[in-house]
N, C-alpha and C positions, 0 to 999 in steps of 0.2 A: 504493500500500500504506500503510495505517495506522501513525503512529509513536505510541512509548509516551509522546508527550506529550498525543496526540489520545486517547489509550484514559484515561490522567489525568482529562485535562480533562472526559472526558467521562462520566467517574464521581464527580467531584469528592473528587479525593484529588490528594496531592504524587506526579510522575512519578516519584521513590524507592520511594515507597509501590508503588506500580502497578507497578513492576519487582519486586518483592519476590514480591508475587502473583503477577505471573507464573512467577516461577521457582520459585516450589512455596513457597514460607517462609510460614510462619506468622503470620494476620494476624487484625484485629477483623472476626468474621461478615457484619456489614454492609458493610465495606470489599468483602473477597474478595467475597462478591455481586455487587456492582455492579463493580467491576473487569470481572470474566468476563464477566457480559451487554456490557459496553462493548466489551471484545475481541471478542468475539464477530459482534457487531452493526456493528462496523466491520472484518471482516473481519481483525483483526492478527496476524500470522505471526512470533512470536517469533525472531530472528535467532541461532540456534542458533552460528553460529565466534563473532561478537563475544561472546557469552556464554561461547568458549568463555578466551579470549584473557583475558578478565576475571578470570574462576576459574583458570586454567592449568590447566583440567579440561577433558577429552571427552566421556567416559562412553564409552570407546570402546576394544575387545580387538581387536588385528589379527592374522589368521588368513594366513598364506601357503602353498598347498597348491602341489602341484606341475600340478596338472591337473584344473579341471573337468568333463574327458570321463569319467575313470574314476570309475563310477559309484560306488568305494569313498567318494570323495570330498564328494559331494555330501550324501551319507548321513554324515561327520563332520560335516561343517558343521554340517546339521539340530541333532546333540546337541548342537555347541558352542555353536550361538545359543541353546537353549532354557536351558541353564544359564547362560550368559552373562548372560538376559533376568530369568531368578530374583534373579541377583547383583545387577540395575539397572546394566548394561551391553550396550550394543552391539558389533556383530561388523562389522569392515570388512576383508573379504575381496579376495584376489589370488591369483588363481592364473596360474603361470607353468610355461609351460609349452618357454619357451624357455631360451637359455644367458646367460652369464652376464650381459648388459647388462640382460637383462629381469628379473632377481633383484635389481640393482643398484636398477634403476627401481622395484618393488614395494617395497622397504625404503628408497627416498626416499621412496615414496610415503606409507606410514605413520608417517615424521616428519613431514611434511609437517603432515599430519593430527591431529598432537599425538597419537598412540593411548597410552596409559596404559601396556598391556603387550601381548607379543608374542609369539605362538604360530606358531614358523616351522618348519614341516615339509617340510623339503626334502633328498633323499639326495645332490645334489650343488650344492657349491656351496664349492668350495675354493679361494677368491682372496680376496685383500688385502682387493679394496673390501668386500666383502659382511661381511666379518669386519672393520673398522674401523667402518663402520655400524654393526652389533650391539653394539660394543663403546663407542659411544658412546651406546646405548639404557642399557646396563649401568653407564656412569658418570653421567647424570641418574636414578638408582636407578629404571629403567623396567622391570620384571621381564620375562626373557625364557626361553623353552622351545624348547628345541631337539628336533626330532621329526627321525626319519631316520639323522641320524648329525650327532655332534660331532669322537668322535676326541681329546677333549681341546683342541682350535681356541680353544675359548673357557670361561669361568668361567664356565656358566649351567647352569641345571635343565634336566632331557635326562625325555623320554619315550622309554624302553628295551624294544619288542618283543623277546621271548624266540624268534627267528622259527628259529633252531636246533632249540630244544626243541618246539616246535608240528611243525616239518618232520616231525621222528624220531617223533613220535607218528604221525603217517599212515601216515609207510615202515614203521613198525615194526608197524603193525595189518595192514596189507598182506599182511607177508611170515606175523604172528600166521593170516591165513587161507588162506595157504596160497600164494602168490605167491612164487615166486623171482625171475623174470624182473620187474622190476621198472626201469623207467626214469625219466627228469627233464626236465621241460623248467621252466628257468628264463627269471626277467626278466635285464634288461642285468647283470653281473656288474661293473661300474664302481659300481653300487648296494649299498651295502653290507650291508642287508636281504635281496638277492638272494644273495648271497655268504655269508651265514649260512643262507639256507634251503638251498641246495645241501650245504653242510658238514651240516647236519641230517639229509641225502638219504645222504650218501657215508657219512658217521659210520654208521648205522644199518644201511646193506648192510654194512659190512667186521664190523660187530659179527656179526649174523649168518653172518659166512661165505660172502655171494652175490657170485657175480661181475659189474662192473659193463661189459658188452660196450660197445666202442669205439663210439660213436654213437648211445649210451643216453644221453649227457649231452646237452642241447641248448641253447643260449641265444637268446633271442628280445626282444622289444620289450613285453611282458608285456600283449601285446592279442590281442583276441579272432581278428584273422585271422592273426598269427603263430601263437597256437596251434592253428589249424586247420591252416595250411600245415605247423609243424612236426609236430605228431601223425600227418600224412597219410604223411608218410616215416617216422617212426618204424612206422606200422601196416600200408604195402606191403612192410614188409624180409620178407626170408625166416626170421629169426629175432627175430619183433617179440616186443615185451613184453606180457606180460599184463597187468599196469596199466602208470599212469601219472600221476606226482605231480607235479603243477602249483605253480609259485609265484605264480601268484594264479587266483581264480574267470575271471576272462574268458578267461584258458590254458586252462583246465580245461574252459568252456563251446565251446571252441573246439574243445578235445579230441575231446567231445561230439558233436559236429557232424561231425568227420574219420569216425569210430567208424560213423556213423548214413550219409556218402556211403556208407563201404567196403561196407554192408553187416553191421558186425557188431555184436553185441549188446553192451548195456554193462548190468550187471556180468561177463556171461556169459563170451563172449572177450575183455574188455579193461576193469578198474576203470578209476576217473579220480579223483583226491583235487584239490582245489583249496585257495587260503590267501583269509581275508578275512571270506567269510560276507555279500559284501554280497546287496540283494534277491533278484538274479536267480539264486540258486544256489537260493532256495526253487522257482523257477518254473522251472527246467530240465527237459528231461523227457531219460531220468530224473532226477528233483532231487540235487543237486549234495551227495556225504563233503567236506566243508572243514573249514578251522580257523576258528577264530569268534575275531576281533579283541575285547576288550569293551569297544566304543565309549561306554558310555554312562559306564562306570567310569573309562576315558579322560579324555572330555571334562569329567565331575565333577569331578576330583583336578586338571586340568589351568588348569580356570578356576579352581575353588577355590582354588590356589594362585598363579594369577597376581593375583587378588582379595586376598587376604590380604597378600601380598610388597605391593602396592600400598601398600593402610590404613597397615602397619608402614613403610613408605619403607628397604626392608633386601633387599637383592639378595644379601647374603652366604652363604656356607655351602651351595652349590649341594647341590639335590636331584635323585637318578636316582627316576623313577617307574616302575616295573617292571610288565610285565603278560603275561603268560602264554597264549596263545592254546588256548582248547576243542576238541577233536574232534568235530564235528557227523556222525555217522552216518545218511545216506539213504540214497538208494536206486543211488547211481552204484557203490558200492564196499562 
């Protein structure tokens, strides 16, 4: 491989100069010309860490997701690189999808990596080490976002789903047309997302007045074949529900599916509302009543501000970013 003395020499410039060019700075016409055709011509692969070690720069936002099976997920990513990419920053991704050593390991990993700031979205993760991490992102003033839940754990800016208020819009259209029988299948209730959507659920039958029958409440692994499994017992009882409000789309399409073995029709004998909005609720048949996350407003306000907190070197004065989830009305409910 080419070194920057051979791309020099071979443009006839000092290897300062030739490093300058390379790395984007500003030079005389004729210089940058002949620089690039040398690079180029000798193949040379700028050494991106020692550059990075030079600057104490990466150009680099580390995203921690919980799992890149659920397809909610892959579909944040998308937004967050492309703003990331606007800002002139890259995205260096982990998702973890186990407990706590592998959360431990993904947040060495992006010290590791120098990442600038850090967008960790994760609903569980309440030990020492993972919180002594973060809290030493927070004192090299490395700006960090906490998605999921904080709890107050740590000083840092928190993206705060309204997943209460999103729930009670569904239940509450539900029962608007005509639904009393109305039931829930949640994700893990250790999640605190999960625990807010349910509160949204119960909150909204007691206002109305319905009663909520012993094994209407359900808690599952917030995937697609738990909500088929649990919707299938909710839908053979003697006294099933006429809907059914999911805490997220893959419950929901699961639902779906339970609905369509039994034989019965959905919205007909049995709504299904789901939470999320990702792809596959356009592509359900029938297509998927959810709540629509606004991922793009999300990842906008999320970069933007871990980009700015950057420039300024100012981690102080934590901000909550507040977002409200849509009623998307189709054809399930």
């Amino acid at each position: 491989m080419a070194t920057i003395y051979e791309v020099a020499k071979a443009a006839n410039v000092s290897p300062k100069t030739a490093a300058r060019i390379l790395a984007g700075e500003s030079s005389r016409p004729q210089n940058r010309e002949r620089v690039m055709a040398a690079a180029k011509r000798l193949g040379y692969v700028r050494n991106q860490q020692a550059a990075n070690l030079r600057s104490g720069k990466s150009g680099l936002l580390g995203l921690i997701i919980p799992s890149i099976t659920n397809p909610y997920y892959p579909w944040f990513f998308q937004a967050i690189h492309d703003i990331a990419l606007q800002r002139g920053y890259q995205i260096l991704l982990s998702s973890v999808s186990g407990g706590h050593d592998e959360v431990v390991r993904a947040l060495r990993m992006m010290e590791a990596n120098q990442v600038e700031g850090l967008l960790f979205n994760m609903s569980e993760w309440d030990d020492r080490e993972s919180l002594e991490i973060l809290e030493r992102f927070l004192a090299r003033k490395q700006p960090v976002i906490i998605g999921g839940t904080n709890l107050g754990k740590l000083e840092a800016d928190e993206i705060v789903i309204k997943n209460a208020t999103g729930v009670a819009k569904a239940t509450n259209y539900l029962i608007k047309t005509g639904h009393k029988k109305v039931a829930f299948i949640s994700g893990p209730q250790v999640a605190l997302g999960n625990r807010e959507r349910l509160e949204g659920y119960t909150k909204s039958m007691k206002s109305a007045g319905l009663k909520v029958k012993e094994g209407w409440i359900c808690e599952g692994t917030a995937d697609f074949e738990e909500g088929l499994d649990l919707a299938m017992n909710l839908l053979r009882r003697s006294d099933r529900p006429s809907a059914i409000v999911c805490a997220t789309d893959l419950i929901a399409i699961g639902a779906l599916k339970a609905a369509h073995a039994l034989g019965l029709s959905v919205p007909g004998d049995v709504a299904v509302t789901g939470f999320d909005d990702i792809p596959w609720a356009r592509l359900a048949t029938p297509s998927l009543t959810t709540l629509r996350q606004p991922q793009n407003r999300i990842a906008k306000e999320s970069v933007n501000l871990l980009v700015d907190r950057i420039a300024e070197g100012d981690v102080s004065n934590p901000k909550r970013l507040m977002f409200e989830p849509d009623l998307i009305i189709r054809e399930s409910a």
